[in-house]
HTML snippet that shows the backbone in 3Dmol.js (N, CA, C, O; Angstrom):
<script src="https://3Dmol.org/build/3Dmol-min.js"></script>
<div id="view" style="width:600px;height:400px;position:relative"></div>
<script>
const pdb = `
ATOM      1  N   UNK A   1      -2.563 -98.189  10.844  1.00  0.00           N
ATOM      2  CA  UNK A   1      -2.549 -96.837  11.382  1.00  0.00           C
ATOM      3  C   UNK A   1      -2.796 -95.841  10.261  1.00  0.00           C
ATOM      4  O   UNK A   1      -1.843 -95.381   9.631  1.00  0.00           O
ATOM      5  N   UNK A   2      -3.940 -95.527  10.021  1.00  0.00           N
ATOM      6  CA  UNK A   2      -4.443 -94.747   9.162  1.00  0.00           C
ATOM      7  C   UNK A   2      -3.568 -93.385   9.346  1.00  0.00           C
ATOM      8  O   UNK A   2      -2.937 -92.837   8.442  1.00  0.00           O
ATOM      9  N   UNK A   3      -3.662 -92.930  10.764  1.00  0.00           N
ATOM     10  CA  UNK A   3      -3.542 -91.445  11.179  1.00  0.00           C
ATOM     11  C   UNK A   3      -1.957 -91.141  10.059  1.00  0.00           C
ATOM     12  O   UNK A   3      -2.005 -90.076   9.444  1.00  0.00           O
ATOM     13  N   UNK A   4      -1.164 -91.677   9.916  1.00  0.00           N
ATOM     14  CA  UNK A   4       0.427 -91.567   9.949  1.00  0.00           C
ATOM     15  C   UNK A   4       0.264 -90.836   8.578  1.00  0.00           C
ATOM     16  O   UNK A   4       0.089 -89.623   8.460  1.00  0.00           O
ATOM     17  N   UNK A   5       0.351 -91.806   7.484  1.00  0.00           N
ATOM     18  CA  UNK A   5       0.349 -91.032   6.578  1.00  0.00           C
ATOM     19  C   UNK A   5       0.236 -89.651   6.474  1.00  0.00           C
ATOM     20  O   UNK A   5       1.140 -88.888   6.135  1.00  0.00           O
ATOM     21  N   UNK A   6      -1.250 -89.264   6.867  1.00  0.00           N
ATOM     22  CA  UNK A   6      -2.012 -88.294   6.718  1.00  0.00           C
ATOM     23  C   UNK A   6      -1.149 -87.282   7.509  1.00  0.00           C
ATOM     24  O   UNK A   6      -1.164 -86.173   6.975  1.00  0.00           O
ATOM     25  N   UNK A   7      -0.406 -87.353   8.626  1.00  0.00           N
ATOM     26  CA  UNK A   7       0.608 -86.893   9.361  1.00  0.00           C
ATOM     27  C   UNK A   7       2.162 -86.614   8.604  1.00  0.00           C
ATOM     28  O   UNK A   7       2.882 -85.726   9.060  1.00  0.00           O
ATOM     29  N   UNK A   8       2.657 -87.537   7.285  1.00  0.00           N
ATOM     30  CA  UNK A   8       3.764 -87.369   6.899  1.00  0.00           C
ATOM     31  C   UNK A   8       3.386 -85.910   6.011  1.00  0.00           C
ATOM     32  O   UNK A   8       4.120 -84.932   5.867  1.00  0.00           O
ATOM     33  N   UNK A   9       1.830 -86.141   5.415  1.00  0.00           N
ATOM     34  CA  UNK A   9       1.411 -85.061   4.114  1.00  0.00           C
ATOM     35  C   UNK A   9       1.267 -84.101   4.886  1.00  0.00           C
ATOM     36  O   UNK A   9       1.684 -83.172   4.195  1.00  0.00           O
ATOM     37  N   UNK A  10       0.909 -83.599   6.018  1.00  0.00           N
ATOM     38  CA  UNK A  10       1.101 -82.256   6.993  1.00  0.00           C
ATOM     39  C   UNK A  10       2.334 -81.971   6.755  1.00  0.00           C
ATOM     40  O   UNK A  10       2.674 -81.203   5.855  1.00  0.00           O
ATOM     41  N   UNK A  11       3.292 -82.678   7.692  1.00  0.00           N
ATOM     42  CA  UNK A  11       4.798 -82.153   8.258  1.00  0.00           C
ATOM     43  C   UNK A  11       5.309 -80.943   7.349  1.00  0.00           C
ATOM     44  O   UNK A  11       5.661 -79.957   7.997  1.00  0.00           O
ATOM     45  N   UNK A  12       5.408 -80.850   5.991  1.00  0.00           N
ATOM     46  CA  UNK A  12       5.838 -80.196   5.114  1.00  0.00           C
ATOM     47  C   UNK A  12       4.766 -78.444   4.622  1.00  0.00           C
ATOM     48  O   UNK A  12       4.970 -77.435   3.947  1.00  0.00           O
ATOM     49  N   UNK A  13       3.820 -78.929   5.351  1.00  0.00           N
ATOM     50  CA  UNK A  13       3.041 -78.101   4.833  1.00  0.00           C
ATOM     51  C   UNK A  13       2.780 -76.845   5.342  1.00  0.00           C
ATOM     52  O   UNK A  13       2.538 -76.715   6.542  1.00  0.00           O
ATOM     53  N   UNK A  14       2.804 -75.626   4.365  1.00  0.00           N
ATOM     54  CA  UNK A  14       3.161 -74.066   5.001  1.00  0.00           C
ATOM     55  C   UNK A  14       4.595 -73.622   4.709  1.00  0.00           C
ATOM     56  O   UNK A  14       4.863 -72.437   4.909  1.00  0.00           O
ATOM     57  N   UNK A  15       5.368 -74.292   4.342  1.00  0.00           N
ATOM     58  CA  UNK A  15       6.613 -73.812   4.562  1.00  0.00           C
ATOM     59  C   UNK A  15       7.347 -74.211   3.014  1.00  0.00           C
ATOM     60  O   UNK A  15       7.336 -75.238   2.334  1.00  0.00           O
ATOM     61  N   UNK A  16       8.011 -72.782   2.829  1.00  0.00           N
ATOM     62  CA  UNK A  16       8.393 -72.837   1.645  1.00  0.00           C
ATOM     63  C   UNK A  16      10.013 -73.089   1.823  1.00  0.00           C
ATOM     64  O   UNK A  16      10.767 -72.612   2.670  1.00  0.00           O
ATOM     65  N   UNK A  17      10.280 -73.948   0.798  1.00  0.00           N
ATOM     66  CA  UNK A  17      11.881 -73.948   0.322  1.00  0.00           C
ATOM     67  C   UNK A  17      12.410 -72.920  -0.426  1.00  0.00           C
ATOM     68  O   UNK A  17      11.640 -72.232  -1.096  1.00  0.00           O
ATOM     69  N   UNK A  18      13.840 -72.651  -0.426  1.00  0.00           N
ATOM     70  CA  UNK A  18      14.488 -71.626  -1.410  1.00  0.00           C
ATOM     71  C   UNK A  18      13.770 -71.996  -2.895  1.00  0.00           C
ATOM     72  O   UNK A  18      13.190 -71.073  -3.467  1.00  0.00           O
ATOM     73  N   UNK A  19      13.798 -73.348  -3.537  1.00  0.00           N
ATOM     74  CA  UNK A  19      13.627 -73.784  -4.562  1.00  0.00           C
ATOM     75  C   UNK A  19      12.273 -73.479  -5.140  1.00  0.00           C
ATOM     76  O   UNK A  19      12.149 -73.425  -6.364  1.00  0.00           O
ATOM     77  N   UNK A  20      11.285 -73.283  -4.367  1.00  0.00           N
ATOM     78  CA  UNK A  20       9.931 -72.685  -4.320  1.00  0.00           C
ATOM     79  C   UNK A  20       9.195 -71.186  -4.879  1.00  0.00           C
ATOM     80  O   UNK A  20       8.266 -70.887  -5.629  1.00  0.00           O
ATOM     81  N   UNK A  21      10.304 -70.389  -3.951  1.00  0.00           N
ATOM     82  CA  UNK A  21      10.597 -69.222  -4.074  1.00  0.00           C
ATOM     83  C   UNK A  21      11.081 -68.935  -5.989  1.00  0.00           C
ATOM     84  O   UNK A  21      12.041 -69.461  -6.552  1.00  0.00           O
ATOM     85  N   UNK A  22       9.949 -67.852  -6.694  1.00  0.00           N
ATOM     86  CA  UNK A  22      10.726 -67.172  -7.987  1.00  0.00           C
ATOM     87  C   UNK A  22      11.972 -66.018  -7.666  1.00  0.00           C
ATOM     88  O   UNK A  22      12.185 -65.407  -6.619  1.00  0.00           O
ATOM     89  N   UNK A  23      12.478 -65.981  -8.567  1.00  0.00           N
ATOM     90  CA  UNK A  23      13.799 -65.434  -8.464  1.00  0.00           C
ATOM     91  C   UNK A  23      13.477 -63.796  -7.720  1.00  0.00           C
ATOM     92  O   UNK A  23      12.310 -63.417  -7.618  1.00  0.00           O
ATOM     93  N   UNK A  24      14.250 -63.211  -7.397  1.00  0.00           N
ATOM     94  CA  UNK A  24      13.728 -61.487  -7.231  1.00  0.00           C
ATOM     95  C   UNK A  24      13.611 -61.112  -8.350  1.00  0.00           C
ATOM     96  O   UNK A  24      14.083 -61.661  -9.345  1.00  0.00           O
ATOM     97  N   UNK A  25      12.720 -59.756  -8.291  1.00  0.00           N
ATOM     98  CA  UNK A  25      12.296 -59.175  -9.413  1.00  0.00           C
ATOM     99  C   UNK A  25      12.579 -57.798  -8.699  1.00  0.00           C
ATOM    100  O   UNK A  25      11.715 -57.316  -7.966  1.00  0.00           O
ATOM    101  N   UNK A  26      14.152 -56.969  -8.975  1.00  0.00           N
ATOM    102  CA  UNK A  26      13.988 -55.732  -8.722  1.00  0.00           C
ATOM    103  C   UNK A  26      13.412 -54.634  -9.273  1.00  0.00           C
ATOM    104  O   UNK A  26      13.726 -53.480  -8.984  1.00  0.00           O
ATOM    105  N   UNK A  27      12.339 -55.044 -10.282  1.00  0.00           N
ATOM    106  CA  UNK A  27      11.329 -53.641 -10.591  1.00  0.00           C
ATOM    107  C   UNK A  27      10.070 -53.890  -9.757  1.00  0.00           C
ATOM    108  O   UNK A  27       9.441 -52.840  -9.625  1.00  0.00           O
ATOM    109  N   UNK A  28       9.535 -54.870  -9.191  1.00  0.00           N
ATOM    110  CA  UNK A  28       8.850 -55.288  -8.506  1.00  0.00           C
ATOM    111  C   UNK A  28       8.974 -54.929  -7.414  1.00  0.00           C
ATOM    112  O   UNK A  28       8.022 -54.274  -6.989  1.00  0.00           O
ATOM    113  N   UNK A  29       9.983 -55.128  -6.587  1.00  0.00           N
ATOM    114  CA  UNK A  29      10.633 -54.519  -5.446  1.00  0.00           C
ATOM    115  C   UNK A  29      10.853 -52.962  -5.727  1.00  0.00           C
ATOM    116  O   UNK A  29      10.304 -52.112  -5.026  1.00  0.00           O
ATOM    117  N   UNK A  30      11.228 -52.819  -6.206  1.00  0.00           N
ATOM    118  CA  UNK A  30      11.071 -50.700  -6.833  1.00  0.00           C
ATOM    119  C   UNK A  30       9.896 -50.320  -6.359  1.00  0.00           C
ATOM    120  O   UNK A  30       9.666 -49.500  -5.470  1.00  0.00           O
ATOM    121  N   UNK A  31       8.824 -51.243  -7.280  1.00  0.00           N
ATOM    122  CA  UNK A  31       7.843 -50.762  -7.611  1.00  0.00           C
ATOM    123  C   UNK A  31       7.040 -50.518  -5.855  1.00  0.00           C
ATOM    124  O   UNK A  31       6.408 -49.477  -5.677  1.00  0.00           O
ATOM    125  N   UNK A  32       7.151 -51.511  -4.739  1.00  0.00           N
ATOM    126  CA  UNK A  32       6.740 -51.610  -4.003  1.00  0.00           C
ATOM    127  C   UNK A  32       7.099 -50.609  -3.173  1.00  0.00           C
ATOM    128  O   UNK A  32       6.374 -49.639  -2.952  1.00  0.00           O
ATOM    129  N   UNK A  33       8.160 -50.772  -2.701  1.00  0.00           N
ATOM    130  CA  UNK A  33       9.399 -49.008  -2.181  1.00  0.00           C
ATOM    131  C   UNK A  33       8.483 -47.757  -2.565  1.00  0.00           C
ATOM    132  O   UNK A  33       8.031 -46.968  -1.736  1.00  0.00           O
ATOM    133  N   UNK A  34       8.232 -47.678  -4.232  1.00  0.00           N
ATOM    134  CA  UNK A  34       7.875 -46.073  -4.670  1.00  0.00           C
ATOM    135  C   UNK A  34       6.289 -46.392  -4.089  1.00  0.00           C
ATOM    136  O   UNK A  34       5.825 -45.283  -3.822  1.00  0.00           O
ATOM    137  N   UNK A  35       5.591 -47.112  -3.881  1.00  0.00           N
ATOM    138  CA  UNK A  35       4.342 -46.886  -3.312  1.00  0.00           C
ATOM    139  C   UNK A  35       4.499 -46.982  -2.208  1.00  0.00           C
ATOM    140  O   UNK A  35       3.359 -46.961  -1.744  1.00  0.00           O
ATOM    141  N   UNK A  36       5.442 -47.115  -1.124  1.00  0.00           N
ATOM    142  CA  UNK A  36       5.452 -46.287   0.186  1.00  0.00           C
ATOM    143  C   UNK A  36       5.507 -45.273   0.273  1.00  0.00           C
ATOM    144  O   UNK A  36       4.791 -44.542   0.957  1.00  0.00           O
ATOM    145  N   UNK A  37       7.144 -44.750  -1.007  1.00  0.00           N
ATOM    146  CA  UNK A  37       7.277 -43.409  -0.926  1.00  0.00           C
ATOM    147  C   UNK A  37       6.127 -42.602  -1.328  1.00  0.00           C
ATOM    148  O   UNK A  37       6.191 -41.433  -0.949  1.00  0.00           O
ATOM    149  N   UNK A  38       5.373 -42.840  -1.817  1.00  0.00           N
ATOM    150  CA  UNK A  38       4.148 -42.103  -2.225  1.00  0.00           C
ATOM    151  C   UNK A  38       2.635 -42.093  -1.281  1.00  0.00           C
ATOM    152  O   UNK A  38       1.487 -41.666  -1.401  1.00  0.00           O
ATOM    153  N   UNK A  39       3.388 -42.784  -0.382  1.00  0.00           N
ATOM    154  CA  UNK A  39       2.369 -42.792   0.732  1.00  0.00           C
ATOM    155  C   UNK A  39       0.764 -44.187   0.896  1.00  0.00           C
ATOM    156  O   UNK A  39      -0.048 -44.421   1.790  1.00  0.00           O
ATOM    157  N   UNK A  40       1.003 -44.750  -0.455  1.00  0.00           N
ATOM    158  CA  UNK A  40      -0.438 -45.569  -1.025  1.00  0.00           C
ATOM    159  C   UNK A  40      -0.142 -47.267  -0.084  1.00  0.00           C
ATOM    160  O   UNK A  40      -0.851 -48.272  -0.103  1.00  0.00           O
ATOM    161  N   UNK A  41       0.678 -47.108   0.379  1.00  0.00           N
ATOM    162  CA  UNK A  41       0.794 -48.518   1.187  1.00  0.00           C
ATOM    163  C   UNK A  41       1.436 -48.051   2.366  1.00  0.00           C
ATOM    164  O   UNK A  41       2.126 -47.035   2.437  1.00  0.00           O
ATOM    165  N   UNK A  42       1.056 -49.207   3.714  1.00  0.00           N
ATOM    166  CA  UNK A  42       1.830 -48.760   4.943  1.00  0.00           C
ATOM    167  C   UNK A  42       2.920 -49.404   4.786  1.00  0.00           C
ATOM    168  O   UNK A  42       3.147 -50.170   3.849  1.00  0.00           O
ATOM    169  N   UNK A  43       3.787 -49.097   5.833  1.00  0.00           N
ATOM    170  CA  UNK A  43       5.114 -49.643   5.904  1.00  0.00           C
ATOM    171  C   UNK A  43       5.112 -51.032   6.570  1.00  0.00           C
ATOM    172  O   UNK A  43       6.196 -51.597   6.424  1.00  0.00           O
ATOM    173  N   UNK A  44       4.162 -51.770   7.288  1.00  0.00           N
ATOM    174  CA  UNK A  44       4.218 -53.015   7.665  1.00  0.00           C
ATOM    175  C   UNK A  44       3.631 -53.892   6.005  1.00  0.00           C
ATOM    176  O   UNK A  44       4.020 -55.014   5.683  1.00  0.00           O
ATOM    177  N   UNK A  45       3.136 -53.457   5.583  1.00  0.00           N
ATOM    178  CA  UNK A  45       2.557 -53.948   4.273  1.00  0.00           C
ATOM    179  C   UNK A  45       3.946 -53.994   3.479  1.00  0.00           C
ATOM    180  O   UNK A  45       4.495 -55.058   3.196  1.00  0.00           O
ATOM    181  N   UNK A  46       4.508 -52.622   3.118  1.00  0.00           N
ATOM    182  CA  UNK A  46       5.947 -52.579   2.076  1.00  0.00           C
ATOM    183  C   UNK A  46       6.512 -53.855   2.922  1.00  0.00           C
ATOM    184  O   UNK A  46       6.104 -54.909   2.434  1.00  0.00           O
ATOM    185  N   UNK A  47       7.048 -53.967   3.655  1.00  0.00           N
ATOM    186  CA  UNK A  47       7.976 -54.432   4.769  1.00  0.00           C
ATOM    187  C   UNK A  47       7.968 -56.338   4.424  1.00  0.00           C
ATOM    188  O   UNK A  47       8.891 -57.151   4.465  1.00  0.00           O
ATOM    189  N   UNK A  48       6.148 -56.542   4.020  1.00  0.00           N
ATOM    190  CA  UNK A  48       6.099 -58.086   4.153  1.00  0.00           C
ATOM    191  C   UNK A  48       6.515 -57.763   2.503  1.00  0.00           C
ATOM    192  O   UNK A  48       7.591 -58.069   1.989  1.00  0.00           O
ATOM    193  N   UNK A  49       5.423 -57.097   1.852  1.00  0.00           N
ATOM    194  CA  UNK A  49       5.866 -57.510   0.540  1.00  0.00           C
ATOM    195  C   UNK A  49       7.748 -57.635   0.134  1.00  0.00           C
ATOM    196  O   UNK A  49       8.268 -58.519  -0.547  1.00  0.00           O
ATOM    197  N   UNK A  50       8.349 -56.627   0.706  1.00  0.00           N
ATOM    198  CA  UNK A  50       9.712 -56.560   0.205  1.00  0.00           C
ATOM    199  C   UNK A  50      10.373 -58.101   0.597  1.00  0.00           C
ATOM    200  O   UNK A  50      10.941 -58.885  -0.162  1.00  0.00           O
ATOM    201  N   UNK A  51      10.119 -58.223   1.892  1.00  0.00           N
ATOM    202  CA  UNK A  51      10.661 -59.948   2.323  1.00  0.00           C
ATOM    203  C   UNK A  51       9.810 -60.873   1.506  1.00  0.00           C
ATOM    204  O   UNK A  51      10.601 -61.778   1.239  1.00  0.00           O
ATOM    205  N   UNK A  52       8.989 -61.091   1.111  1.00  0.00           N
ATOM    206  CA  UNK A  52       8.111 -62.150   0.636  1.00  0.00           C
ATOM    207  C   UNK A  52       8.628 -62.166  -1.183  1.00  0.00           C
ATOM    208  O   UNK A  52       8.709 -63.144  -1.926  1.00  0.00           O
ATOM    209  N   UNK A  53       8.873 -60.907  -1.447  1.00  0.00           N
ATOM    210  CA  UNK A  53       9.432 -60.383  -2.846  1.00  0.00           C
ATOM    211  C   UNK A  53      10.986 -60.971  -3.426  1.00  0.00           C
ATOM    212  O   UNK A  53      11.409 -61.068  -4.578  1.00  0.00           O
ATOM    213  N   UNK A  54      11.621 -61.311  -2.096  1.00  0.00           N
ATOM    214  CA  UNK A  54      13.055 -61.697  -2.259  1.00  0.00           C
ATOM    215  C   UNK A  54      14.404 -60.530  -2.042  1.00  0.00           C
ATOM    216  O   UNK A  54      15.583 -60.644  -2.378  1.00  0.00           O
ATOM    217  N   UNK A  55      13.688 -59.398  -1.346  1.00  0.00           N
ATOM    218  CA  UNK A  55      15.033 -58.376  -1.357  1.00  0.00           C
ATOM    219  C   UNK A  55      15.927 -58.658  -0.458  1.00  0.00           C
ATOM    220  O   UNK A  55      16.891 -57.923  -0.672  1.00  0.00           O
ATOM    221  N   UNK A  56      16.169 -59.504   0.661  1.00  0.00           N
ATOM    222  CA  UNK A  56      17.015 -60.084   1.288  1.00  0.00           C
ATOM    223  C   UNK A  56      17.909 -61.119   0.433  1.00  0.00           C
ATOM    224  O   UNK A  56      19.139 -61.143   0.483  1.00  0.00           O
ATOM    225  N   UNK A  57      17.317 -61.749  -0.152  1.00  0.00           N
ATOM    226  CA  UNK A  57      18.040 -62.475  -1.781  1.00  0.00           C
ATOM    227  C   UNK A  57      19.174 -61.775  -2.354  1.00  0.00           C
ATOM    228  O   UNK A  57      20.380 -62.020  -2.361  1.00  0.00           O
ATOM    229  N   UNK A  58      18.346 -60.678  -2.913  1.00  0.00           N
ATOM    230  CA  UNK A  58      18.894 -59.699  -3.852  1.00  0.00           C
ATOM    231  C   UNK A  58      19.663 -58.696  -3.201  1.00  0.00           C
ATOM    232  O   UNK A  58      20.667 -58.281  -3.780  1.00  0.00           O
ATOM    233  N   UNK A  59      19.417 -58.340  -2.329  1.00  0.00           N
ATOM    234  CA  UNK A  59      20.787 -58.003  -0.988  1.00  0.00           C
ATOM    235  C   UNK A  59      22.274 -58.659  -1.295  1.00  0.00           C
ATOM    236  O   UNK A  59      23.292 -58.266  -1.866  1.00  0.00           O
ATOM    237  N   UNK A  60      21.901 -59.753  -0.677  1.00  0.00           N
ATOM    238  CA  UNK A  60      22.801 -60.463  -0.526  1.00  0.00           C
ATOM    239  C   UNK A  60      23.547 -61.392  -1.829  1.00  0.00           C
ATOM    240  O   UNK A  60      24.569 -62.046  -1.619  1.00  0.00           O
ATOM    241  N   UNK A  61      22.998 -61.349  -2.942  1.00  0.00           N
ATOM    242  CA  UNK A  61      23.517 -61.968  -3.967  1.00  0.00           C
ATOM    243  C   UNK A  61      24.271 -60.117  -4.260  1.00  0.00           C
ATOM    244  O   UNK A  61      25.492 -60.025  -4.131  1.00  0.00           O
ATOM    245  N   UNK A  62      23.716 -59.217  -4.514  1.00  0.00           N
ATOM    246  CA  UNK A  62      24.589 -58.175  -4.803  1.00  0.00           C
ATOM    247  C   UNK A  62      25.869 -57.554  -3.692  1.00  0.00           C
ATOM    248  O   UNK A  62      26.708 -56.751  -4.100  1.00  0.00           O
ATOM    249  N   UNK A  63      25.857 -57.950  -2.585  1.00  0.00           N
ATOM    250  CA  UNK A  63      26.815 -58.154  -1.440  1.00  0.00           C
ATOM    251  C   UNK A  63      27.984 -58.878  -1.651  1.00  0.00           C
ATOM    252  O   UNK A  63      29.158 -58.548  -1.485  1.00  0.00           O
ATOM    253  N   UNK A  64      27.275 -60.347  -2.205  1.00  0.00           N
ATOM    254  CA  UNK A  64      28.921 -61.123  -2.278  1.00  0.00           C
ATOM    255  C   UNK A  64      29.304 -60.492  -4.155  1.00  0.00           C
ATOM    256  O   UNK A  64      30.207 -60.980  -4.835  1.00  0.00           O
ATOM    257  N   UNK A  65      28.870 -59.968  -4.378  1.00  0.00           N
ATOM    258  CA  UNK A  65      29.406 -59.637  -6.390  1.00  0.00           C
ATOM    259  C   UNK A  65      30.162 -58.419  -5.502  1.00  0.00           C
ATOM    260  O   UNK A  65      31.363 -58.674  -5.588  1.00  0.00           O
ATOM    261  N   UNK A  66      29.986 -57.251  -4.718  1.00  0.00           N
ATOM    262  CA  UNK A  66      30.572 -56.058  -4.754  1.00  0.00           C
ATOM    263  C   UNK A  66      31.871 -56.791  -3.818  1.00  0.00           C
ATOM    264  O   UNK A  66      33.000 -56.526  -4.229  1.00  0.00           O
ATOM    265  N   UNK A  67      31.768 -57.684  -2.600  1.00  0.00           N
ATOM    266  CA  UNK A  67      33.018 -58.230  -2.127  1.00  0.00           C
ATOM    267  C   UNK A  67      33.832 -59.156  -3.004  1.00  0.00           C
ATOM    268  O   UNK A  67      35.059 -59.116  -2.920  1.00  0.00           O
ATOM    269  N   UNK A  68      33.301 -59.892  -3.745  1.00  0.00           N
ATOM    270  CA  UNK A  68      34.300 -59.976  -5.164  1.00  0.00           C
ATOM    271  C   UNK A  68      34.747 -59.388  -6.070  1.00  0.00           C
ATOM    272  O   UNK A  68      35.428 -59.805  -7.007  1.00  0.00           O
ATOM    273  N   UNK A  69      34.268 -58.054  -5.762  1.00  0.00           N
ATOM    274  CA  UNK A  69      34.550 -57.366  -7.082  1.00  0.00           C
ATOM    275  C   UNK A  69      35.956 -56.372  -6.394  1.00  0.00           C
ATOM    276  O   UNK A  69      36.824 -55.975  -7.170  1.00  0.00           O
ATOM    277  N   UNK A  70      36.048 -56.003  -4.653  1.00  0.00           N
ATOM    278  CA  UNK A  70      36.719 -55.798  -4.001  1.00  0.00           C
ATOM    279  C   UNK A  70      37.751 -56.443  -4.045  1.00  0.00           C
ATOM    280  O   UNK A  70      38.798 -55.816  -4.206  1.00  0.00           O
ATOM    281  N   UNK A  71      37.790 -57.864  -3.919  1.00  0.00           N
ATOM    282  CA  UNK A  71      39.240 -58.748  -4.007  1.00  0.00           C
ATOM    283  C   UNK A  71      39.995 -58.012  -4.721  1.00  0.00           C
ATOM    284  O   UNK A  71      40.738 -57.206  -4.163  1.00  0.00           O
ATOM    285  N   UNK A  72      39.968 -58.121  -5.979  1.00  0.00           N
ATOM    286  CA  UNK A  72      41.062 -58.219  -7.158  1.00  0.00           C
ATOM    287  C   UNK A  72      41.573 -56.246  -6.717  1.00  0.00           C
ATOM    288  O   UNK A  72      42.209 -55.599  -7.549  1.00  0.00           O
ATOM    289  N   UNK A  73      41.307 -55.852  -5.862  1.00  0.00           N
ATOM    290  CA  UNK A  73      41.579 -54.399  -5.937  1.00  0.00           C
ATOM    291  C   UNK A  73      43.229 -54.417  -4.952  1.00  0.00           C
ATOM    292  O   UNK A  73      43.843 -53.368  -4.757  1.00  0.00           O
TER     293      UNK A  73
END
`;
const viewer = $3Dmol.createViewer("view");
viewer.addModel(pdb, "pdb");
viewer.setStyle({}, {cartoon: {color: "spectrum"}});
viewer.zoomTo();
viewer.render();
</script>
């Protein structure tokens, strides 16, 4: 069965893992934001770049530091 193989090397393909993904880069993400604010990109454009960029990442890694940083209060 020829087909199979060639079927296992698909299954995976298109789809990225966390591990895949480079870290966020919040000047990168800045940088993308101030060229909305400036009008030079649309907002469905900012919108992929910011998700594709990692700011849901960087959200949320700065989310659980400020609720730990809450505990000890």
């Amino acid at each position: 069965m020829d087909g199979d193989p060639q079927l296992s090397t698909l299954d995976g393909a298109g789809s990225l893992t966390q591990m895949d993904r480079p870290a966020p880069d919040p000047r990168k993400l800045l940088d993308h934001w101030e060229e909305w604010e400036r009008g030079e990109t649309p907002p469905g454009r900012v919108m992929s770049d910011l998700k594709t960029g990692g700011l849901r990442e960087l959200l949320q890694d700065l989310a659980a530091a400020a609720a730990g940083d809450g505990e000890g209060s």
